[in-house]
N, C-alpha and C positions, 0 to 999 in steps of 0.2 A: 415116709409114705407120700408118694405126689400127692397134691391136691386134686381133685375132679372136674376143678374151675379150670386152674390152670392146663390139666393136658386136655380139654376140653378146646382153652382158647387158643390151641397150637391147629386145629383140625380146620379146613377151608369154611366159607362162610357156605348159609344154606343154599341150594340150587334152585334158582329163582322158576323156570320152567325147562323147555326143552331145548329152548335155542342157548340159555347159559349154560345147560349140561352139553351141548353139542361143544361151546365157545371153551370150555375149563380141557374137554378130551383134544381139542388142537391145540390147546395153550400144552399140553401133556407131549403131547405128538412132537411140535416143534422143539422142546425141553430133551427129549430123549434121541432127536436127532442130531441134535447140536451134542450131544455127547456121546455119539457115535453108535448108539442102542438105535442099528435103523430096522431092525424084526421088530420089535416092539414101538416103537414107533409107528410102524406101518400098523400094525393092532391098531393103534390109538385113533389116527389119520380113518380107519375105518369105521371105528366106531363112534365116530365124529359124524363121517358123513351116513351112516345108518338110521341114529338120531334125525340127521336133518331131514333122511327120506321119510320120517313117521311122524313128521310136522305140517299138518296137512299148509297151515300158515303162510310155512317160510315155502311152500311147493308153491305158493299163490303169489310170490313176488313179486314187484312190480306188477300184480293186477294179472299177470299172465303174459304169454307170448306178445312182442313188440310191447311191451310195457302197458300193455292195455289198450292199446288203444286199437279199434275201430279202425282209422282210416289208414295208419298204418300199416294194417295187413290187408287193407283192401289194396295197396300204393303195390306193397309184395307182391301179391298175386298176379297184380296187374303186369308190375315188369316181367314177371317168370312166364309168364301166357307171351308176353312181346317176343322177348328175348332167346325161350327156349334152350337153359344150359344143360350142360351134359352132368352138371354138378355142381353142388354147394357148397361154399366152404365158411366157416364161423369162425370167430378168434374172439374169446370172450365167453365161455360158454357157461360160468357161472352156478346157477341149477339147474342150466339146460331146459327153460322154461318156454323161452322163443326156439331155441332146438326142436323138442319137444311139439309144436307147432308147426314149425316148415315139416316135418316128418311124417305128419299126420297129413300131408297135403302135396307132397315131393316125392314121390317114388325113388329119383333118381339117389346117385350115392351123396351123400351129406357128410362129410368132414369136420370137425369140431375140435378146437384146443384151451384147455384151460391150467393155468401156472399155478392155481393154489391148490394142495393138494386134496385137501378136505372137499374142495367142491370137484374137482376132475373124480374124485370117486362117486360122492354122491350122483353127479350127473352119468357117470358110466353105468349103473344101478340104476336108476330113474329108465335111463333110453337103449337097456339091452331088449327092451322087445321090441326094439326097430333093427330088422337088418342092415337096413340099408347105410347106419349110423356107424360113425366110428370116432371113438373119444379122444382124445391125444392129452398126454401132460408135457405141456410144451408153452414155451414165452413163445407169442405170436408171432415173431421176423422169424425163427429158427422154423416153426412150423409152416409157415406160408413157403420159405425158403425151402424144404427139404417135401412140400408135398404138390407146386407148382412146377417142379420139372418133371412129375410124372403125367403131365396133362400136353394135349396135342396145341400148340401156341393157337393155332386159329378156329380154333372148338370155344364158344359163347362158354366162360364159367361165373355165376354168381357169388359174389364174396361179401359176409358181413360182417365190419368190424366194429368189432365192442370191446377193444382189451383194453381202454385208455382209463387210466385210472392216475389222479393227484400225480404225482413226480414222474410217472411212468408215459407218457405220453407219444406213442410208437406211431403215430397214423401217417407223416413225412414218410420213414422208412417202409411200413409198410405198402405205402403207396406205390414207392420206386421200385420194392419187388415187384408186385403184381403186374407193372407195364413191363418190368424187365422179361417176364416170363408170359404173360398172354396178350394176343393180341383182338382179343374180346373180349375183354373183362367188365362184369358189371358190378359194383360197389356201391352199397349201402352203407352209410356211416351213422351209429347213433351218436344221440346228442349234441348233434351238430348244430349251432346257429344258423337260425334260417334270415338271413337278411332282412326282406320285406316283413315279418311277422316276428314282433317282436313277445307276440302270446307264448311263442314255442319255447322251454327252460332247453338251454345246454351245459355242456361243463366249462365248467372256469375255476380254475385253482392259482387264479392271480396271473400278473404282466407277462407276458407270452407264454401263459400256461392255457390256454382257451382254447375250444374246438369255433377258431373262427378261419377267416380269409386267408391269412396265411402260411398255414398248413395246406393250402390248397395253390399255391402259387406251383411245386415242385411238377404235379399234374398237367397243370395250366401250357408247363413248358414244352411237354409234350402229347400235346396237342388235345391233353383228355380234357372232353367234356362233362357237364356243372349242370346241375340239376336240384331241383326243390319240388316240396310239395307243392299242388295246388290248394289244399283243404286249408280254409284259416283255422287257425288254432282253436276258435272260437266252437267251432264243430267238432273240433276232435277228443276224442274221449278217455280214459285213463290216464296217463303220469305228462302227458302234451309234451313230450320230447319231440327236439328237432330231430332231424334227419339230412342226410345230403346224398346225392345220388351221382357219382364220378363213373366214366364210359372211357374205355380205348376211343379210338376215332373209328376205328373198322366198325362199330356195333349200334352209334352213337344214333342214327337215322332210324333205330329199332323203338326207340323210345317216345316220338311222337305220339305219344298218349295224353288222355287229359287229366291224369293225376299227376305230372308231369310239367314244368315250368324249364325252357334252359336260360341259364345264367351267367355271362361272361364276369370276368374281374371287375371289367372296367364296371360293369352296371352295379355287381359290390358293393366295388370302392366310391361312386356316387352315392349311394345309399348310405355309405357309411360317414360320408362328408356334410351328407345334409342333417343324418343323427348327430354330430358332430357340433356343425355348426348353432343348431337348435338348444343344445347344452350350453355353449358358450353366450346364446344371447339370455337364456333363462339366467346364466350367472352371473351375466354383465347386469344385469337386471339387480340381482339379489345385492350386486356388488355397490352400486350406484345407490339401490336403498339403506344398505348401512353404511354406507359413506355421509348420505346424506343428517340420517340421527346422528351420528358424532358429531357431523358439523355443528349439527343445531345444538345440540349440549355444550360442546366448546365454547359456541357463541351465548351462549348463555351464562356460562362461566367466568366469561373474559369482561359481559355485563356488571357479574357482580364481584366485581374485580380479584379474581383469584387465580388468574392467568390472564398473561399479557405478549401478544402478535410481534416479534421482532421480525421486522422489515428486511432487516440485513440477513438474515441466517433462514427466513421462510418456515422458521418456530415457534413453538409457543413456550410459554416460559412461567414457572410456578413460582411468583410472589413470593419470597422470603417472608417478609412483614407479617406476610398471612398464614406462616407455614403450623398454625397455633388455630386457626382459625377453625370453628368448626360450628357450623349454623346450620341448624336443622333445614332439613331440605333441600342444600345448597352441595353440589358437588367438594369435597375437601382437598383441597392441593393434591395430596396425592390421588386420589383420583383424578383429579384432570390432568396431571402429569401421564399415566399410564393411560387416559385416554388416546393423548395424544400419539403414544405408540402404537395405542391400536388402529389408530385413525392413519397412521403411517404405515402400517402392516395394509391395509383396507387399498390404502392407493396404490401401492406396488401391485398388491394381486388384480386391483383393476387395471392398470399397465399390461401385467402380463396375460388378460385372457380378450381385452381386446388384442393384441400383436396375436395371440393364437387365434382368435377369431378370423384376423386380417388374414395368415398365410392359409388356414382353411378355406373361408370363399377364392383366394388365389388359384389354388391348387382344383379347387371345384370347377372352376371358370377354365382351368385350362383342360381338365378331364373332356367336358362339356364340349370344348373346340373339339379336341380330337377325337369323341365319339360321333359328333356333328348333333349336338342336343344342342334345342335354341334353349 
């Protein structure tokens, strides 16, 4: 006869609320697709996202449409009133929560793609009572790609991209579609680093994983126009995500508004050399102050004779005699032996952040000429 314990401790653990009962039916979902059960799968994927439509909670994400925030959607309004497109397009669509918001405020046709399937249904549920909405299960180059050739090139379209997630980071490629195919294209990008305002959080998943200046050079090249908030972060209300506002050049003269700042590279990359340079003096600082306490303890050490200065080698050097030695209070050979490596580690890294410091101001000074900044 089994035990009760045991076929008890065979059975999943309890279901902590709604959103783990939602997370265990696509943990279900993707188990039964990957083994080729894709009927039942699609159950599961549904009833995943049905759960999440009855979570009043998770429908309140991120605070609500534009992450909550206030000036964000006044920024929105503002361009759509300038701009006037014939249509919206979203990549990123999540819960469809800022969806859900341009809808309630956009008449025009609203276009929307989401990759994971759990939320493309929940959000196609959530925004079937907007007609003028349409959901796609699509990775966002594939969707931008196959629904930008149905649009007239010189017709004003607003696009907002939000699919960038950890490894996945599409906003280059995206980009190069949307000028390939309009030549009015207005772009909204969340979480984008806002240069000057360093309040605003963006993403960064590590060395060229960031929504910084970079991903915006492909742009740059032709000829689209750079745009930021005006509101300091300081004002702005709910999750204080950045944002970044890229134009064709046909539409770019639309945007003369004042929630609106434009931004060349060059002014970026100075901003980015003075943040730059202001780190390296903070550390040449830090650097200089524990260079200086090693010194003094070495020197202290070499007083009470348990390390001694060779002239020839530019070392210090741990007393045999004394390697027995051990007096309260007094550093013990071996520790001033491994001081001295640290003391040696300490000067090289001050070495190398003045030389970094030195080609920063360089590079700054020569931005400077070529912008004609005194």
């Amino acid at each position: 006869m089994t035990n009760s314990l045991d076929h008890a401790a065979k059975w999943p653990s309890p279901i902590m609320n709604q959103a783990d009962a939602a997370d265990r039916f696509e943990e279900l979902a993707k188990a039964l697709k990957a083994a080729g059960l894709s009927d039942l799968s699609d159950v599961a994927f549904d009833t995943a996202a049905t759960i999440d439509l009855a979570d009043p909670e998770l429908q309140k994400s991120w605070g609500g449409g534009f992450n909550g925030q206030e000036g964000r959607r006044a920024l929105f309004l503002a361009v759509v009133e300038a701009t006037k497109p014939t249509a919206i397009l979203e990549t990123g669509t999540f819960r469809g929560t800022t969806t859900e918001w341009m809808a309630e405020r956009f008449s025009g046709p609203i276009l929307t793609c989401e990759v994971q399937e759990r939320y493309y249904l929940q959000s196609r549920k959530k925004l079937s009572r907007f007609p003028n909405v349409s959901v796609f299960l699509s990775d966002s180059r594939a969707f931008l790609r196959e629904q930008l050739r149905t649009f007239e090139r010189d017709k004003p379209v607003f696009i907002y991209l939000d699919a960038h997630w950890y490894d996945d980071l599409p906003l280059a490629e995206e980009l190069e579609i949307i000028f390939d195919n309009l030549e009015k294209a207005v772009v909204m990008i969340d979480d984008y680093e806002v240069p000057f305002d360093p309040g605003y959080s963006y993403d960064y998943y590590g060395p060229d994983k960031a929504l910084t200046l970079n991903l915006l050079k492909g742009a740059a090249k032709r000829d689209g126009k750079i745009f930021f908030p005006t509101l300091p972060a300081e004002r702005e209300t709910g999750a204080r995500r950045g944002c970044c506002v890229v134009t064709s050049p046909g539409i770019a003269d639309k945007l003369k508004i004042s929630e609106l700042q434009p931004v060349t590279l060059q002014d970026w990359r100075v901003t980015e050399l003075k943040g730059e340079l202001e780190s390296t003096r903070v550390e040449t600082a830090r650097l200089y102050q524990e260079l200086s306490r090693k010194a003094s303890v070495l020197a202290t050490a070499e007083t009470a004779g348990l390390v001694e200065f060779e002239l020839e080698t530019g070392e210090y050097q741990v007393l045999s005699a004394l390697s027995e030695q051990e007096n309260a209070g007094e550093p013990s050979p071996l520790d001033a032996d491994r001081l001295q490596m640290q003391t040696q580690f300490v000067r090289t890294a001050l070495k190398n952040e003045i030389q970094r410091r030195k080609v920063l101001q360089e590079e700054l000074l020569t931005m400077k000429a070529y912008m004609g900044i005194e």
